[in-house]
Structure formats: structure tokens, C-alpha cells
C-alpha positions in Angstrom: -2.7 -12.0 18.7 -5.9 -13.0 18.8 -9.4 -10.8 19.3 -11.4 -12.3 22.0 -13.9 -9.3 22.4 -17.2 -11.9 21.4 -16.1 -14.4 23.9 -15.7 -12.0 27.1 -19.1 -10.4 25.8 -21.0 -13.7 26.2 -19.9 -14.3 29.5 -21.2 -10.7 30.5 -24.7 -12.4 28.6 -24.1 -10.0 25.6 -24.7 -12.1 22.8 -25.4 -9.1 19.9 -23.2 -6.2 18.8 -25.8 -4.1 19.4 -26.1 -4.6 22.7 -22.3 -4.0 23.3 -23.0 -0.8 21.2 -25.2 0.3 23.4 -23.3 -0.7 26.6 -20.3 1.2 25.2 -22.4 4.4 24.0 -24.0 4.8 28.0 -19.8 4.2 29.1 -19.4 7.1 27.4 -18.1 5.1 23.8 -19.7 5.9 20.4 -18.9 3.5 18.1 -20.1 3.5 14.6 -22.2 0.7 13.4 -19.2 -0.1 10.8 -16.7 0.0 13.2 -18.5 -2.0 16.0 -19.2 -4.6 13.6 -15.8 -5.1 12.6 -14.7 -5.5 16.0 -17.3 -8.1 17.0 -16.6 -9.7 13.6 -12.6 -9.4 13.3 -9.3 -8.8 15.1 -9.0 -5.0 14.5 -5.9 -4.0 12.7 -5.5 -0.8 15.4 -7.7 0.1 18.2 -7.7 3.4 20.5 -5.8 3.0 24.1 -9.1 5.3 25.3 -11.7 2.9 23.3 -10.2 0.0 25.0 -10.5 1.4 28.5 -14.3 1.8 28.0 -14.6 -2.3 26.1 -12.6 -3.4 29.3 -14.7 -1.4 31.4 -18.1 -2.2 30.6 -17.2 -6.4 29.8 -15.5 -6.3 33.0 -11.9 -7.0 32.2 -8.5 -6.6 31.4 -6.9 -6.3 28.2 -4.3 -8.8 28.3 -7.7 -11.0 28.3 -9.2 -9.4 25.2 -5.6 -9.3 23.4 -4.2 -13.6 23.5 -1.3 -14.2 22.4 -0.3 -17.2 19.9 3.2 -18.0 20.6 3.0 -21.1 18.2 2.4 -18.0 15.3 5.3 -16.4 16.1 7.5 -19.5 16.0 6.1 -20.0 12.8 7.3 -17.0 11.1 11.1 -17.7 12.2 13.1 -18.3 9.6 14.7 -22.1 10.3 17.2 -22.5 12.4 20.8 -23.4 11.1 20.3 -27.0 12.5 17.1 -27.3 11.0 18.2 -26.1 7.6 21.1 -28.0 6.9 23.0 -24.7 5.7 24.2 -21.6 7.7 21.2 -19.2 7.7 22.6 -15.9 6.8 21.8 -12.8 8.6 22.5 -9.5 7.4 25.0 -7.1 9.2 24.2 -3.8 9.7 27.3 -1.7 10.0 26.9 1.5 11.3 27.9 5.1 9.3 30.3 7.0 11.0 32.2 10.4 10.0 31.6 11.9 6.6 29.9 9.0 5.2 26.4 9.6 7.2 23.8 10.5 5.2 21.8 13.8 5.9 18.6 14.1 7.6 15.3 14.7 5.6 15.4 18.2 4.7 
């Protein structure tokens, strides 16, 4: 995924952190200095359901066009296909425990 907070700012004309800060902390958002700058700086690792109500809110959008998605990343991290390879890939099968043989929950 990829953070697309600074873009859909400038096209509200908010060109400084600050002024997003502000926008967020009269929707009813306060947002640390620290934080703020790490979300206008950097995708954020893990962001609040509430907080991005209120950043959709006051720059006027939706999150799916905050959030992008990079399909060709994904792909990437496949592991190569059996074709590609040359060589079966080899996948791991999970059998499942039944009877005795289950192990206990935590305790």
C-alpha cells in the first residue's frame, strides 16, 4: 500500500503539516507533532479507524484514495511459479491434529 495523505492535502491547498494539524485538531483530531509528522512524512505502520474518519473528513475523501494499492508489490513477493522455476515449488502441508494428539490450549 501506499500513503497518499500529502498528495490529497495539496489538492485541498494544504501544503504544510501544520496546517493539516490544525485542520484535524478543529475536526475534533489531536495529533501530536511527532505523530503528524510521521504521517505527512511516511506510510504509517498502523493508523486508528476513528483518526482516519477525521483525515478523510476534513481532506474531503475516501480512504480507499488515501490507502493505493501496488499490485506489482505483491506479485513481487510470490514465490516463482513451478514454470518459472524449472523445479516443482514445494508447499508445505498442514495436516490437521485430531483425537489425542491435539495439543492443549494455553493455560
Amino acid at each position: 500500500m501506499r500513503w497518499n495523505m500529502r498528495m490529497k492535502a495539496a489538492e485541498q491547498g494544504i501544503w504544510k503539516s501544520t496546517e493539516l494539524r490544525r485542520r484535524l485538531a478543529e475536526a475534533g483530531l489531536e495529533i501530536s507533532a511527532g505523530k503528524m509528522s510521521a504521517l505527512w512524512t511516511s506510510t504509517p505502520t498502523t493508523i486508528r479507524l476513528d483518526d482516519l474518519d477525521v483525515i478523510c473528513s476534513v481532506l474531503d475523501c475516501t480512504p480507499s484514495e488515501l490507502l493505493i494499492r501496488e499490485p506489482e508489490k505483491v506479485a513481487a513477493r510470490r514465490p516463482e511459479s513451478r514454470a518459472a522455476s524449472g523445479a516443482e515449488a514445494r508447499v508445505p502441508v498442514v495436516a490437521p491434529r485430531l483425537g489425542r494428539n491435539r495439543s492443549l490450549p494455553p493455560a
